[in-house]
C-alpha positions in Angstrom: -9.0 0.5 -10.6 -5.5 -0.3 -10.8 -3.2 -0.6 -7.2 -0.3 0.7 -6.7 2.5 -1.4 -5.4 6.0 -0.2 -4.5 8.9 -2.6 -4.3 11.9 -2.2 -2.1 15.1 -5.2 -2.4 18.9 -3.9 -2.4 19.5 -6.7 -4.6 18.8 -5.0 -7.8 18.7 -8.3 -10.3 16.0 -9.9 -7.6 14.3 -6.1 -7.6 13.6 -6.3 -11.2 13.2 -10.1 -11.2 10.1 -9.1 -8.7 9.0 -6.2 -10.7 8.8 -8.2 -13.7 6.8 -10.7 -12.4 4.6 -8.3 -11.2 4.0 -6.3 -14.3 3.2 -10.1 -16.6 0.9 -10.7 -14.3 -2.3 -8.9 -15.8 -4.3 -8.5 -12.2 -4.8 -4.5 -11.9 -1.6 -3.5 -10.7 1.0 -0.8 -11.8 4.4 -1.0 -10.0 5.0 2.5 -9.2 8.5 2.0 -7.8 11.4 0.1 -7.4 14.0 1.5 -4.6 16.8 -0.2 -3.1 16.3 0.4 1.0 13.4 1.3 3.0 14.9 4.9 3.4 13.9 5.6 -0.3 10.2 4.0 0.2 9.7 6.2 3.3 10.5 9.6 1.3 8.4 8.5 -1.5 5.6 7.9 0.8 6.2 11.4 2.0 4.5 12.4 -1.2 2.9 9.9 -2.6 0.2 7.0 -2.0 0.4 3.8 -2.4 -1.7 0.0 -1.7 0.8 -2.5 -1.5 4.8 -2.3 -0.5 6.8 -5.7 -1.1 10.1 -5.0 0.8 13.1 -7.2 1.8 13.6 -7.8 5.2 17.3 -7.1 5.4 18.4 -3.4 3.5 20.7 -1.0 4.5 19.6 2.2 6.2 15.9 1.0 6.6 15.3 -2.5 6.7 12.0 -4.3 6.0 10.7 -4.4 9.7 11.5 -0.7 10.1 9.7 0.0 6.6 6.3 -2.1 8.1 6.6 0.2 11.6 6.5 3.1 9.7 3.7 2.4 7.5 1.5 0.9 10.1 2.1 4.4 11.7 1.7 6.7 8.8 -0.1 4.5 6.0 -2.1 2.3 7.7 -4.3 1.1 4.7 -1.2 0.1 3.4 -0.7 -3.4 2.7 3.3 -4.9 3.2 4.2 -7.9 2.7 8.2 -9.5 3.4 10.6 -11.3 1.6 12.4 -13.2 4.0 15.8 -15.8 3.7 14.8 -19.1 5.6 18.2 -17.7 7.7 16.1 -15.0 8.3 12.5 -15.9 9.6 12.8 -15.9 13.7 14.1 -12.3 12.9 10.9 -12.6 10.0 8.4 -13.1 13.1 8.8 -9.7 14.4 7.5 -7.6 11.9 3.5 -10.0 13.3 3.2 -6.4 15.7 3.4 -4.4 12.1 0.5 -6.5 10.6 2.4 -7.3 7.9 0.1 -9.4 5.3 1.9 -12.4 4.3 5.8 -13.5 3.6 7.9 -14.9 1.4 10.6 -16.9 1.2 13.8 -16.4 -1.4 14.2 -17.4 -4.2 10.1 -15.6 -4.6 8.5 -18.2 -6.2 6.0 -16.4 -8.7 2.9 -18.2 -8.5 3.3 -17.9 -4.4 3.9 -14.0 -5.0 0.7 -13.7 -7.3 -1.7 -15.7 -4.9 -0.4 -13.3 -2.3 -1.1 -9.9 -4.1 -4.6 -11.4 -5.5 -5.7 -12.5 -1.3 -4.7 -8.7 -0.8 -6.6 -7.3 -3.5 -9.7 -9.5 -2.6 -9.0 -7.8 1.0 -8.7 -4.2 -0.7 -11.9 -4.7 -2.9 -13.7 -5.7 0.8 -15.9 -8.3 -1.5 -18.1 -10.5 0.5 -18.5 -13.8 -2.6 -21.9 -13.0 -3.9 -20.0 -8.8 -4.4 -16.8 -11.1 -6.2 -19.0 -12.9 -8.4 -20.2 -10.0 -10.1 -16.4 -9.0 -10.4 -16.1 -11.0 -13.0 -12.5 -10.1 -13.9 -11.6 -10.4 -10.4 -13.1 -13.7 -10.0 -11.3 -14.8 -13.6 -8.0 -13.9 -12.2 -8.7 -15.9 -9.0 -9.9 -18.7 -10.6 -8.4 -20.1 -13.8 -10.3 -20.7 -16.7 -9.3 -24.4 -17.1 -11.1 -25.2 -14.4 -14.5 -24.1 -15.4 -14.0 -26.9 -18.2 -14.6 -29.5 -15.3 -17.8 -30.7 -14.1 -17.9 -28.8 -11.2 -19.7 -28.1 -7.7 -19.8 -25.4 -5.3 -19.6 -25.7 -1.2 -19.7 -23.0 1.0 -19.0 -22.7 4.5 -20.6 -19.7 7.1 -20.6 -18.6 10.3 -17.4 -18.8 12.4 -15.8 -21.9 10.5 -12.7 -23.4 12.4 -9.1 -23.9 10.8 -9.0 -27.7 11.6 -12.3 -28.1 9.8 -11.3 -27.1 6.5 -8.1 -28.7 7.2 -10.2 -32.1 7.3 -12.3 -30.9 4.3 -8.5 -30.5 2.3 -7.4 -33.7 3.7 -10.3 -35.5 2.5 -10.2 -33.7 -1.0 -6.4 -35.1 -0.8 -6.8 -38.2 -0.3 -9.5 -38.7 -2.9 -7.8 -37.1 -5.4 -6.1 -39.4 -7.2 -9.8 -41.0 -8.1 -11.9 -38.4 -8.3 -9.7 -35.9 -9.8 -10.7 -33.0 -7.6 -9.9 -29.7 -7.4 -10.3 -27.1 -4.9 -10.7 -23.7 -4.5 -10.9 -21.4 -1.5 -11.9 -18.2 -0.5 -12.5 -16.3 2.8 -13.7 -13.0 3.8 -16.4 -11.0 5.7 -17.2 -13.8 7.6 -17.9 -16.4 4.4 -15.2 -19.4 3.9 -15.7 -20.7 0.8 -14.3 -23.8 -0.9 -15.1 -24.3 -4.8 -14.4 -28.1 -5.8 -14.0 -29.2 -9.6 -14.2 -32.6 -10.6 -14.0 -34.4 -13.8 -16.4 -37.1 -12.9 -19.5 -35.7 -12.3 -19.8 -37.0 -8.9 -21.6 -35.5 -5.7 -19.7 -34.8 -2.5 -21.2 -37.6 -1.0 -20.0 -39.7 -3.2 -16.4 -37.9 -3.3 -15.3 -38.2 0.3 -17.5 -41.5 0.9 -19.8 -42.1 4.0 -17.1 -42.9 6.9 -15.3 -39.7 5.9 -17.9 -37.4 5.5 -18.8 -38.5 9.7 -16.3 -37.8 10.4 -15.7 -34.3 8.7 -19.4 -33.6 10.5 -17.7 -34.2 13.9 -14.7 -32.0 13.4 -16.7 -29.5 13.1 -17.6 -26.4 15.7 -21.0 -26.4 16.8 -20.9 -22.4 15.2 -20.0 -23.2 11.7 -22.8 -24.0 8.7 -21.4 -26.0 5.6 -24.1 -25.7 2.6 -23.2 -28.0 -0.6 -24.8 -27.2 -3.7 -26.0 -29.4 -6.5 -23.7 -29.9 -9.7 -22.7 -27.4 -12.4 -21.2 -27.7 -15.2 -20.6 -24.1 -16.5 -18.7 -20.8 -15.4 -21.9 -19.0 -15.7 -23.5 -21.3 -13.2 -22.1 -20.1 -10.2 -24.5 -17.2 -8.9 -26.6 -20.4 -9.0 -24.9 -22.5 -7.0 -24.1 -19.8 -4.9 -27.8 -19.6 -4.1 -28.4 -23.5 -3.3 -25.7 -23.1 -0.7 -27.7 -20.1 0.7 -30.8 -22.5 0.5 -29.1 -25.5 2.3 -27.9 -23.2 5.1 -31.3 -21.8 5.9 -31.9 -25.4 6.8 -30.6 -24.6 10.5 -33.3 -23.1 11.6 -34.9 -25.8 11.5 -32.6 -28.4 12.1 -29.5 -28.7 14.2 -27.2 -30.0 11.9 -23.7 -28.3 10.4 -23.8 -29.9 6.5 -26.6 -29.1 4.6 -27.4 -30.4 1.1 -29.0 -28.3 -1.6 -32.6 -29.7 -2.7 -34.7 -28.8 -5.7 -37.5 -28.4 -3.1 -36.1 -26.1 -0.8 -35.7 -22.8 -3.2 -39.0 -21.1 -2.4 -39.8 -18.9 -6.1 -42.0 -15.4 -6.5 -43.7 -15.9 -3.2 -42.5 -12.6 -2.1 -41.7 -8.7 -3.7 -37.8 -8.3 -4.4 -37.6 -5.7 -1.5 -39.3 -7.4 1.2 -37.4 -11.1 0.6 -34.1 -8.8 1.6 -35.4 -7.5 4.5 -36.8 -11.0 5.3 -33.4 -12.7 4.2 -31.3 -9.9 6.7 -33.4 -11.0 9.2 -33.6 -14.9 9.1 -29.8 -14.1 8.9 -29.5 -12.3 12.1 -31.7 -14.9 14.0 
């Protein structure tokens, strides 16, 4: 399935500069306009669909905020996001009451434009992480493929995880990096916050963030969030593995009240039960 993006900027060398960037980009997109005010994007719409709009925030006739009130009225699964001067952004803040998705500063940076459009497409797709990593192409164009050279490990948090926890988790990650050469990765939707950690040196997490750190990263925690950590990978091909020890580690809390959870051999439980009636069972350990 391909999206359809529109892009709107009376600028026309930054227009094409945009569309350019857009069309080298190889996710599964087609630009399917280029217009210089909002005016133009509204009578297009008049006739036409479209998934994502990328508009300027100052055109004449229709400006960016007007183009985002219109389409939250009249397309509302329409996705905008807006290219804002730093002159610009208290004006910028406005357009919050038009859910606009994201913004971006000029001079559009092209790997800050990409990262926006593939968060939206994740969105669009409505994957939950075990749906993305059956996407493989998706996942690919998430994730790039130097990475999976790495020796690698997979954490995954679930539940209702707080902002200033996987701030700490970063923070951590950033301080180690420069000797354990790590990574990171994250993810978030339908409930699941996910963080993906590559490392060179085939190290645990324990031994990555140390013992005083990872104390404290247990106490900045919210007593509703679940962290599972699964063992080390290696390969791309792993990760529906790995994906499962979290799982395993997180099942842990009904028995024990704890918030990190570390994948064991021991605790995947194999062919005890009929396909059909583990998922029933697993929906309903899930929902207490």
């Amino acid at each position: 399935m391909n999206f359809k993006i529109l892009v709107a900027d009376d600028e026309y060398y930054a227009r094409k500069a945009l569309v350019m960037m857009l069309e080298k980009s190889g996710l599964p997109i087609s630009v399917n306009g280029d217009f210089e005010d909002g005016e133009e994007v509204i009578e297009y719409l008049q006739e036409n669909e479209a998934d994502i709009i990328i508009t300027d925030i100052r055109m004449p006739n229709v400006d960016g905020l007007e183009l985002a009130k219109y389409v939250q009225e009249h397309v509302p699964k329409c996705s905008v996001v807006i290219e804002t001067g730093y002159e610009d952004f208290q004006y910028a803040r406005n357009a919050l009451r038009y859910q606009v998705k994201d913004y971006l500063t000029k001079p559009i940076n092209e790997s800050e434009l990409l990262k926006s459009i593939k968060d939206i497409l994740v969105e669009k797709e409505n994957l939950d992480f075990a749906q993305l990593i059956q996407n493989k192409k998706l996942l690919d164009e998430l994730i790039p493929a130097e990475l999976w050279k790495d020796h690698s490990w997979f954490f995954m948090a679930k539940g209702e995880v707080s902002h200033s926890g996987y701030q700490q988790i970063e923070k951590y990650l950033q301080k180690k990096r420069t000797t354990a050469d790590v990574g990171s990765w994250y993810f978030k939707n339908k409930g699941e916050c996910i963080l993906l950690f590559f490392c060179k040196q085939k190290m645990d997490f324990k031994a990555c963030i140390g013992e005083a750190d990872l104390l404290q990263l247990k106490n900045s925690m919210d007593h509703n969030s679940w962290f599972g950590i699964s063992g080390i990978h290696k390969e791309r091909r792993e990760i529906e593995r790995a994906y499962r020890e979290c799982i395993y580690a997180i099942n842990n809390r009904i028995l024990i009240n704890e918030n990190l959870f570390f994948w064991k051999e021991e605790l995947e439980i194999k062919n005890l039960l009929e396909k059909e009636t583990l998922e029933i069972f697993s929906r309903v350990v899930e929902f207490g």
